[in-house]
Every structure is written in C-alpha cells, then in structure tokens.
C-alpha positions in Angstrom: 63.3 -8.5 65.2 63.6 -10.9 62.0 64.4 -8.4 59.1 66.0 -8.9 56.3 69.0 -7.8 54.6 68.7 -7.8 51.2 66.6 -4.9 49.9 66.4 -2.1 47.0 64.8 1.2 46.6 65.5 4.7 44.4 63.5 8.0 45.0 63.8 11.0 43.2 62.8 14.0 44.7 62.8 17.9 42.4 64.4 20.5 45.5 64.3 24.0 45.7 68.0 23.8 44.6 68.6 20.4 42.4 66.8 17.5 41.4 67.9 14.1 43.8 68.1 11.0 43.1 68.8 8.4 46.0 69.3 4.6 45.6 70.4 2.1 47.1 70.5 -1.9 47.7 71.7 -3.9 49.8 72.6 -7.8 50.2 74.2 -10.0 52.7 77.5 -8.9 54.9 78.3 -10.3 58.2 79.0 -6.6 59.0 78.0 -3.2 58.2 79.7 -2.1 55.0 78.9 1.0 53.2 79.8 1.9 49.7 78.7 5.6 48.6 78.9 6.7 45.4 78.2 10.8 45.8 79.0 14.1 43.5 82.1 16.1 44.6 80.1 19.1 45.2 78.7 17.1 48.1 81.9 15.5 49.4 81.7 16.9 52.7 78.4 15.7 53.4 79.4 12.3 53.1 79.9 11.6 57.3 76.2 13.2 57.7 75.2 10.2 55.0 76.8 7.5 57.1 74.8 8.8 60.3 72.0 8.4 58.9 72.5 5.3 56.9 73.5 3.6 60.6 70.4 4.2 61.9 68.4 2.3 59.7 70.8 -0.3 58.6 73.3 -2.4 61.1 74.3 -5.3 59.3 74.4 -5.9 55.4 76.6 -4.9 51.9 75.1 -0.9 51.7 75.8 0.9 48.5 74.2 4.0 48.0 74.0 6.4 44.6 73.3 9.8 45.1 72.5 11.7 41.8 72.3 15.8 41.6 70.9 18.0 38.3 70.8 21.6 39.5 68.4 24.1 37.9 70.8 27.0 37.5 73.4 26.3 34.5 76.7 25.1 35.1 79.7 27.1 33.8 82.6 24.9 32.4 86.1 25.3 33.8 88.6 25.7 31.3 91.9 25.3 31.6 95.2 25.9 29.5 97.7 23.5 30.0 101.2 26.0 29.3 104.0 23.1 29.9 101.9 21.1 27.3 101.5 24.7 25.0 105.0 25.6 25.3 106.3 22.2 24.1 104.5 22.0 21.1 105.1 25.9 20.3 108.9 25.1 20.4 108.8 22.0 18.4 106.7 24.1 15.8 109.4 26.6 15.8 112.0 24.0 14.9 109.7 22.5 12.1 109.4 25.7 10.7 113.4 26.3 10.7 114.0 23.5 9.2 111.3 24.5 6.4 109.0 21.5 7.2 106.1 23.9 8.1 104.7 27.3 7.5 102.2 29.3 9.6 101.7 30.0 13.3 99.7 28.6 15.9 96.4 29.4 16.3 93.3 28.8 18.7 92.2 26.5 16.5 95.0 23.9 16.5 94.4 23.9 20.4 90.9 23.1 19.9 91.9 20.0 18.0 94.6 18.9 21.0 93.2 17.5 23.9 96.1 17.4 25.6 96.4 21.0 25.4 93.2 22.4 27.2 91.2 21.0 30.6 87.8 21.5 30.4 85.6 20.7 33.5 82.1 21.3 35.0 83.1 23.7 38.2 82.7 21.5 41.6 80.5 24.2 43.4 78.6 27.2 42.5 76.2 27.4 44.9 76.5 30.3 48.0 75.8 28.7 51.0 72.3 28.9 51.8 71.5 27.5 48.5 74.4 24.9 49.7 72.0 24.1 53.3 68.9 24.0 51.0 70.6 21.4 49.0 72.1 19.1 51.9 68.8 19.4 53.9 66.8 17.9 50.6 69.8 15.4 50.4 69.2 14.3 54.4 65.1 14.5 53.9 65.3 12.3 50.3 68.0 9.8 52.2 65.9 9.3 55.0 62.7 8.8 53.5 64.9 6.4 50.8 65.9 4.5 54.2 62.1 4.4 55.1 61.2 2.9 51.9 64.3 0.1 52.2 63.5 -0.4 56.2 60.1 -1.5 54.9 60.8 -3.8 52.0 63.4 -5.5 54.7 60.7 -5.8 57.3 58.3 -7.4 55.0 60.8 -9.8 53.7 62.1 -10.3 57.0 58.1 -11.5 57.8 58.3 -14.1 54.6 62.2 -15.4 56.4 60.3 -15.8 59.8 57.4 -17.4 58.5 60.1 -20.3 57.2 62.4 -20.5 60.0 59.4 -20.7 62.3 58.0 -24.1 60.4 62.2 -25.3 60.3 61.9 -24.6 64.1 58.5 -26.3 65.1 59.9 -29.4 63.2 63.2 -29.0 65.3 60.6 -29.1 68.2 58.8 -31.9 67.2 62.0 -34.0 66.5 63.9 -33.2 69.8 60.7 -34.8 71.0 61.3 -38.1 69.4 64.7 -37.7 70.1 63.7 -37.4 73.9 61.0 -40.6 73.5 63.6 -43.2 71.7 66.2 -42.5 74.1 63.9 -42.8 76.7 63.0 -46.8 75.6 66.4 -47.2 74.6 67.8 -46.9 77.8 65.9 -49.8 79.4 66.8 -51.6 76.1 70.6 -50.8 76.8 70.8 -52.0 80.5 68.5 -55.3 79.2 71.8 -55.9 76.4 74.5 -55.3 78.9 72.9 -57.8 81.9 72.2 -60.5 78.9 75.8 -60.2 77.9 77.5 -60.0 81.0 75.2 -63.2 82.1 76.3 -64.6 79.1 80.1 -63.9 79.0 80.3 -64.4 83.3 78.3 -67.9 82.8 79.9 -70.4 85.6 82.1 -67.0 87.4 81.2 -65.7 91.0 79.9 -61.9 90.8 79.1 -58.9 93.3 75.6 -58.7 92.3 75.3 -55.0 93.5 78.6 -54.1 91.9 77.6 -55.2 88.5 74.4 -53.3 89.0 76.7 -50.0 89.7 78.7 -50.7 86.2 75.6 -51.2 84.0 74.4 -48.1 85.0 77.8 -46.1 85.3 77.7 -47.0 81.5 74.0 -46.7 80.8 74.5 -43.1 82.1 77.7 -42.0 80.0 74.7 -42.6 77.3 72.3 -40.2 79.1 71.2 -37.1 76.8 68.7 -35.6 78.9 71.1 -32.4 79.4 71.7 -32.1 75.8 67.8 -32.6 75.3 67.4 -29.6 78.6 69.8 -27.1 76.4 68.2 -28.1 73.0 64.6 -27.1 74.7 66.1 -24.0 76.7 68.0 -23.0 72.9 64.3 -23.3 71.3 63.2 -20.9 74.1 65.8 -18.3 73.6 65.0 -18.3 69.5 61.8 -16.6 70.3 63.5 -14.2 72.7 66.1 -12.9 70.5 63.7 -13.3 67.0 60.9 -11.0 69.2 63.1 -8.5 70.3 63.9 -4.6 69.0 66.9 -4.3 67.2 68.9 -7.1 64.8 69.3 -10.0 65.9 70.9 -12.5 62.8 74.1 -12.6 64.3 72.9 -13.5 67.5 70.6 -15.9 66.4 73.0 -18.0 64.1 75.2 -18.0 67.3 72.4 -19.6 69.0 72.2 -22.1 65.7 75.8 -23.1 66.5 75.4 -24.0 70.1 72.2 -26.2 69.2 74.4 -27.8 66.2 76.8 -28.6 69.2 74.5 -29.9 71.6 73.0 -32.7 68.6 76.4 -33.7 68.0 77.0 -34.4 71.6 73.6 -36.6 71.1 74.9 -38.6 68.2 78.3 -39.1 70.1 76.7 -40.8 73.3 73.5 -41.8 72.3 73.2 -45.6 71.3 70.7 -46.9 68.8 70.4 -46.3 65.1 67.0 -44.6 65.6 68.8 -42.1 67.6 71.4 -41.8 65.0 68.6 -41.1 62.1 66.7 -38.4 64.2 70.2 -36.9 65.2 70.7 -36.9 61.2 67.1 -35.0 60.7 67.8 -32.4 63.5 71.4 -31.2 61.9 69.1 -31.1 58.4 66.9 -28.8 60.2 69.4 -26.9 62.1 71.3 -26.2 58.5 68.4 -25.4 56.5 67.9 -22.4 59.4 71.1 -21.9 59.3 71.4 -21.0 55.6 68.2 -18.7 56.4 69.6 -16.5 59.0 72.7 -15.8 56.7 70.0 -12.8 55.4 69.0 -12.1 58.3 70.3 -8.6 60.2 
C-alpha cells in the first residue's frame, strides 16, 4: 500500500513505575534507519525497541526519544576523586612550607572544586519487578506511539495516492496519443521515403518488390508498438504493487525507471516532432511521480 514516510507523534503515558514519554518522527530514507535516543537505566531494552519499531516501520529516517520521571526519589551518586584530592593536598602542603598559606583543608574547599567530587543520579534503583513493570509500560506506550504514527502515514500516504493517481491517468491518456500519432505517422513515413526514392531514382531501373522490402525494413526500425505494450503492461503493474500489503515505494520507483526507459526508447526511434513533444510530456509526468514516490515506503 501507498503510505507515507514522513510522520510525527509523542504520547505520554503516567505508569505504575515512571511517567513515559515516547516521540518520534520520521522523514525520507531509502532504507530503514533508526536513531534512539533512550535513558541508561533502559539501555538493555534497546533491541526489544528496534523489534518493535520494524514492525511498523520498513523504510524511512526513524528517531525515537524515550523520556523517563520515576515516582520514587532518586539518590545522587557521589563520588570522591583521591588522585585529584591527593594532588591538591600536597601542593597545599608545599604552599604552606614555604609560608604562602595557613590553614588545612576542609570539606568546604572540596565543595567549591568540581574537579574534586563526581556527583551523579544512580543508573538503576529499581528491583526487578518494578524493572518488568517499567519495560512492559515502555513496549505498551511504544506500540500504541507506533499506532498513532502508522496512522498519520496512512492518511498521508492517501493524500500521495490521490496525486500520483491523476500523474498516472495523464501518463495514460498521453501514451494514448503517443500510440495514435505514431500510428498516422507511419503511413506518413513510408509516403516520404517512396516520394524520395522516386525522386532521387528518377530515370534508374529498380526491383519494385525490393524497394518495397527496404521502406518497410526502415519504416519498422521506427515501430514503437513494443515500447507502447510495456508502457501499458508498466501502468498495469502500478496498481498491483500500489494495492498490495506491505511497502511498496521502492518497488514502485523501480517500476518508474523502467517506464522512463521504455519513453526514451520512443523518442530514440520514433520520427515526427509530435512524437518528440508527447515523448517530452510523458518524461514530465513520469518525473513529477517520481519525485512523489521518493516519500513513499
């Protein structure tokens, strides 16, 4: 199906254990790319993210924010750091020797060093049932977060479908005059070549029948009806691949370059400026699809 890549949603849920907070956005990637941005305490849940994250997503630019505020108090880590102590004790000591200070050192000059205490939130203090409460809210908020984003997707996907769908009956409508011109401009073609080999073979004996069998030897390196066949048979396949389950953007811009191939190939051995304007409109139309499908999954 026709969904889009390019999406945004945050939920917050208040757990048993910690308020959650879940966001994410995505945007155009030709492949799947996931950037998570988690709390430590958390780190080994971050596999059980990208599970679930690949179920809902396959193509796109993922990054996802996942916010914790527990509701029991954390207790702050601190830290002495003794090379960093030591040091400045024994450069005191020498100061004080040499008379250029007096005093000791006290609790209060560490205070006012940074450098000499480490003072951190502590990663985990939760037992672990309160640690399975927390990473079954985390999986129930990230899936119902991918819920919400799967939809806006799907209804932007609907508004890129609707577009691509009017880019494609135009493609339809001008592989039709493609078909038409060509059609007239064949006779047209065999009518310039018999005036002009009349014309240059005026008073010269010539094999009737084997002039026949050269105008249309070269009438037919002019044929497009083959090109037109695939063009048709590409159309077809569009509305297989954009109809069925799963992504399909990849697939479909594949299908965009074969098409793109197929109206060069008409501009190469088609004759006729007509021809050469509609071949013109059809690479337009095949582009402005193109550019579509770059947001498509």
């Amino acid at each position: 199906m026709i969904k889009s890549m390019t999406g945004f949603t945050s939920i917050t849920n208040e757990g048993e254990v910690a308020a959650i907070e879940v966001t994410i956005r995505t945007v155009n990637h030709r492949f799947l790319d996931l950037h998570l941005r988690i709390p430590k305490s958390i780190a080994e849940f971050e596999a059980r993210i990208r599970t679930i994250i690949q179920k809902f997503i396959a193509r796109g630019r993922v990054e996802i924010t996942i916010s914790l505020q527990q509701h029991r108090p954390t207790v702050p880590v601190i830290e002495l750091r003794e090379d960093v102590i030591n040091a400045l004790a024994k450069a005191l000591d020498k100061a004080r020797d040499d008379g250029l200070i007096t005093g000791t050192l006290t609790p209060g000059d560490l205070l006012g060093l940074p450098q000499a205490l480490s003072i951190r939130e502590q990663d985990d203090l939760l037992d672990p049932s309160n640690k399975d409460k927390l990473t079954d809210s985390i999986e129930n908020v990230l899936v119902q977060a991918c819920q919400d984003l799967d939809g806006m997707r799907v209804r932007e996907g609907d508004q890129l479908r609707s577009d691509l769908e009017a880019h494609k009956l135009r493609l339809g409508e001008l592989i039709k005059e493609v078909s038409l011109t060509a059609d007239s401009g064949s006779d047209d073609l065999k009518k310039r070549l018999n005036d002009r080999i009349v014309e240059l073979s005026s008073g010269l004996t010539i094999d009737e029948s084997m002039l026949a069998q050269e105008v249309v030897r070269f009438a037919h390196r002019s044929d497009i009806s083959e090109e037109l066949v695939r063009l048709r048979a590409h159309l077809d396949h569009w509305d297989v691949l954009a109809n069925s389950e799963g992504p399909c953007g990849r697939k479909l811009d594949f299908l965009l370059q074969e098409m793109n191939r197929e109206a060069n190939t008409i501009g190469a051995k088609a004759d006729g400026l007509q021809i050469s304007e509609l071949v013109i409109s059809v690479k337009s139309e095949l582009e402005r699809m193109r550019e579509q499908i770059q947001n498509v999954e």
